[in-house]
Steps between C-alpha positions, in 0.01 A plus 500: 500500500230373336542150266392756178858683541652178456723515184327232255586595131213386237564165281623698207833659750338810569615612841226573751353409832209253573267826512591585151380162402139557711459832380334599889219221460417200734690235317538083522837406494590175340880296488442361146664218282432410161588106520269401830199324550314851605606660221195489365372712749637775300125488311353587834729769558464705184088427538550671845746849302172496226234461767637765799784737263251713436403510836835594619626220632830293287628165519946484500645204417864420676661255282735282729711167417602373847185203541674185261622767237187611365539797367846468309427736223633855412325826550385487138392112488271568775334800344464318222381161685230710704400679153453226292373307767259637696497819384607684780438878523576563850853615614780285574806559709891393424574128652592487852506268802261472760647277779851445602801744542419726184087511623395842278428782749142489372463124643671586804235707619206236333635204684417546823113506390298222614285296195159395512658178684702687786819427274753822527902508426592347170342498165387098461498521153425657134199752484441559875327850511455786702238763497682828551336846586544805292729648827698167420345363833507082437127435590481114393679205426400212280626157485641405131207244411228755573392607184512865428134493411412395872234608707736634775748642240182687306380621841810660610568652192144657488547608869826692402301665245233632711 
């Protein structure tokens, strides 16, 4: 099974699977919080949806609350937070966990990637990243200080885009 069967219903409660959220494009995958330190990064990340979307390529952000709590807020506060915010037009899944006992299927199967460091197994911390074939094939993994906007980041995503 591939990771883009994985059931992963949108922000908004609409059921679905992690494909429905890539729409069959190359994607980076990002565990997102709205009260970190990298939050800002969420600039980069929509500048990355304006500069390859048309291209065929989408960001996802995976909102999760399990590094220090967060990412407390409701479906509807973070919509609104990422809105407001940082304007964020890119699609964003339901919260979930990504380590531990209730580890989303979708991280199960990203985890085992090595990052740029040789680091696999569990997510270290908000806004770690993984670039993620249109077949759902994890191709790269990013720790969370590298900035989306990073030459090794850009040049993956431009690889899966041919």
């Amino acid at each position: 099974m591939s990771i883009l069967d994985a059931p992963l219903a949108a922000l908004d409660g609409t059921p679905g699977t992690l494909g429905d959220l890539t729409q069959g494009r190359p994607a980076l995958l990002v565990n997102v919080a709205s009260r970190c330190g990298l939050t800002p990064q969420y600039t980069k990340l929509e500048e990355l949806q304006e500069t390859y979307g048309p291209r065929g390529f989408t960001v996802v952000g995976i909102p999760c609350n399990q590094f220090m709590g967060q990412e407390p807020g409701s479906a509807e506060e973070i919509a609104e937070f990422c809105s407001a915010t940082y304007g964020v037009t890119f699609p964003m899944s339901e919260k979930i966990e990504v380590n531990g006992e209730g580890r989303h299927a979708v991280y199960a199967e990203l985890t085992p990637l090595a990052d740029e460091a040789g680091t696999t197994g569990d997510i270290q911390w908000n806004f770690e990243k993984f670039l993620v074939a249109a077949d759902g094939t994890p191709v790269a993994r990013f720790a969370p200080g590298t900035e989306p906007d990073a030459p090794a980041v850009v040049e993956g995503i431009e690889k899966l885009l041919g």
